[in-house]
C-alpha positions as CSV (number, residue, x, y, z in Angstrom):
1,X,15.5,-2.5,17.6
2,X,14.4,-4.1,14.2
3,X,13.9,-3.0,10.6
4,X,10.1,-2.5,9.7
5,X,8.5,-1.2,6.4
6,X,5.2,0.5,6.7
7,X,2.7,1.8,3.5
8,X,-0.3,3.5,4.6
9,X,-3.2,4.8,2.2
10,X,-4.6,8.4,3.1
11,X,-8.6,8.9,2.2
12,X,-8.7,10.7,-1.7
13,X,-10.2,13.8,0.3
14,X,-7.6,15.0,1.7
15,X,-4.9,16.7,0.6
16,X,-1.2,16.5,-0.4
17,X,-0.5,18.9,2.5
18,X,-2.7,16.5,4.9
19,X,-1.0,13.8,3.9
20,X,2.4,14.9,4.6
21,X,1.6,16.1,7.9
22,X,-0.2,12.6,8.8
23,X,3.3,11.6,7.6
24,X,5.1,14.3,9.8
25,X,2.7,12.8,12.6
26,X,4.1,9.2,11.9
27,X,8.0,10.1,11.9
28,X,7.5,12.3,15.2
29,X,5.9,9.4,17.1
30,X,8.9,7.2,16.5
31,X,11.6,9.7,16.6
32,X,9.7,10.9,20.5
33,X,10.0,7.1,21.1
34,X,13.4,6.6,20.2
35,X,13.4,4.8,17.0
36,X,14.5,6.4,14.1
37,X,13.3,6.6,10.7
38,X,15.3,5.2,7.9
39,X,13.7,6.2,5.0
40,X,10.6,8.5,3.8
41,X,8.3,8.9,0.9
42,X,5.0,10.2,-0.5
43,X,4.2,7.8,-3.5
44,X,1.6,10.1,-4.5
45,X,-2.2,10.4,-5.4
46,X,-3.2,6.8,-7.1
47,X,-5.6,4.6,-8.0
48,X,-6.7,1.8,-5.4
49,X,-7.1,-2.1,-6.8
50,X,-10.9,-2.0,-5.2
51,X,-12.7,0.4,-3.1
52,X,-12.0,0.8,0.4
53,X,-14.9,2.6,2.7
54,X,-16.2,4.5,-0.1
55,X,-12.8,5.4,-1.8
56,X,-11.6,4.7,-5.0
57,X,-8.3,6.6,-4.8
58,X,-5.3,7.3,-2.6
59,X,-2.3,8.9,-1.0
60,X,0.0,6.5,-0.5
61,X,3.1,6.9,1.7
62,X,6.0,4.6,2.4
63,X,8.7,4.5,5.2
64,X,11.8,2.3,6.6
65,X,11.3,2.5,10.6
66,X,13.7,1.4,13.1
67,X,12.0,0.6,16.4
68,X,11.1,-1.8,18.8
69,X,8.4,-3.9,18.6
70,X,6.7,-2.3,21.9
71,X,6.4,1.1,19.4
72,X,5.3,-0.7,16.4
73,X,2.2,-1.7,18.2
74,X,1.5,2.0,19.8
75,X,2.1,3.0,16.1
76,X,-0.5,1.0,14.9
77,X,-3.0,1.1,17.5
78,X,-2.0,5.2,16.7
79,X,-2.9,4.8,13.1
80,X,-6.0,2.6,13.2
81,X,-7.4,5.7,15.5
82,X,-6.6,8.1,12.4
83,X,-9.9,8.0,10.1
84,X,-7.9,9.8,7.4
85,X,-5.8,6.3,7.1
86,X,-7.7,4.3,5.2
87,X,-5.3,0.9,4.7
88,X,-2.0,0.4,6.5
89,X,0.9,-2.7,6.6
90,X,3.4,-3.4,8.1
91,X,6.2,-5.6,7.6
92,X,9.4,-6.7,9.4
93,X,12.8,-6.6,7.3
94,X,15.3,-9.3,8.2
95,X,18.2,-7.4,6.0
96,X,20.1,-4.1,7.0
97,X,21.2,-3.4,4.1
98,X,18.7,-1.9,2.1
99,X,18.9,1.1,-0.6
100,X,18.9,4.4,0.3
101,X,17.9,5.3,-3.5
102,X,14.5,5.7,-4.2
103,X,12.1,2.8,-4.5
104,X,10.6,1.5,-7.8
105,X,7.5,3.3,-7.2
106,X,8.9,6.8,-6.5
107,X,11.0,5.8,-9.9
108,X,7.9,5.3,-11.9
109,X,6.0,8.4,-10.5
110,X,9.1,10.1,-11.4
111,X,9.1,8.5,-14.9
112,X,5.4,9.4,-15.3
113,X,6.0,12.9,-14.5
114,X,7.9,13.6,-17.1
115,X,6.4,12.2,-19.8
């Protein structure tokens, strides 16, 4: 089993809720396939760089998977079947060691928040 990161963008129509569960969706597939899921967040509702099919904003979500590479590729055939996933990436992380604290992101949403 390796390390993989994976980010996907939800449409700006749905909801919070929606996205969690498409999140809840993600972390039962791999947990029913044996991987495990190393770390979860919701990055929240933001701004995309350029619009993708028709949409301007996004929820963006972030894990730390560990599966094999055989449920990777069900996982992504999985989510490019999902039409409220707009964008999605994954990426293969050599180190094992990673933080368990919160990523920059959810730091600066957090940051933002308060202000």
């Amino acid at each position: 089993m390796s390390l993989y990161e994976l980010v996907f963008i939800a449409r700006q129509e749905v909801s919070p809720v929606r996205a969690k569960e498409l999140a809840k969706k993600v972390n039962d597939f791999i947990t029913s396939k044996g991987g495990k899921i190393q770390k979860e967040e919701y990055w929240g509702f933001k701004n995309l760089a350029y619009e993708i099919k028709k949409n301007r904003k996004g929820h963006y979500v972030f894990f730390i998977l560990d599966a094999s590479e055989v449920v990777i590729h069900e996982l992504r055939s999985q989510i490019k079947l999902t039409q409220d996933i707009i964008r999605h990436l994954f990426i293969k992380i050599k180190e094992k060691d990673f933080d368990k604290k919160p990523t920059k992101m959810l730091e600066e949403n957090e940051d933002r928040d308060k202000q």
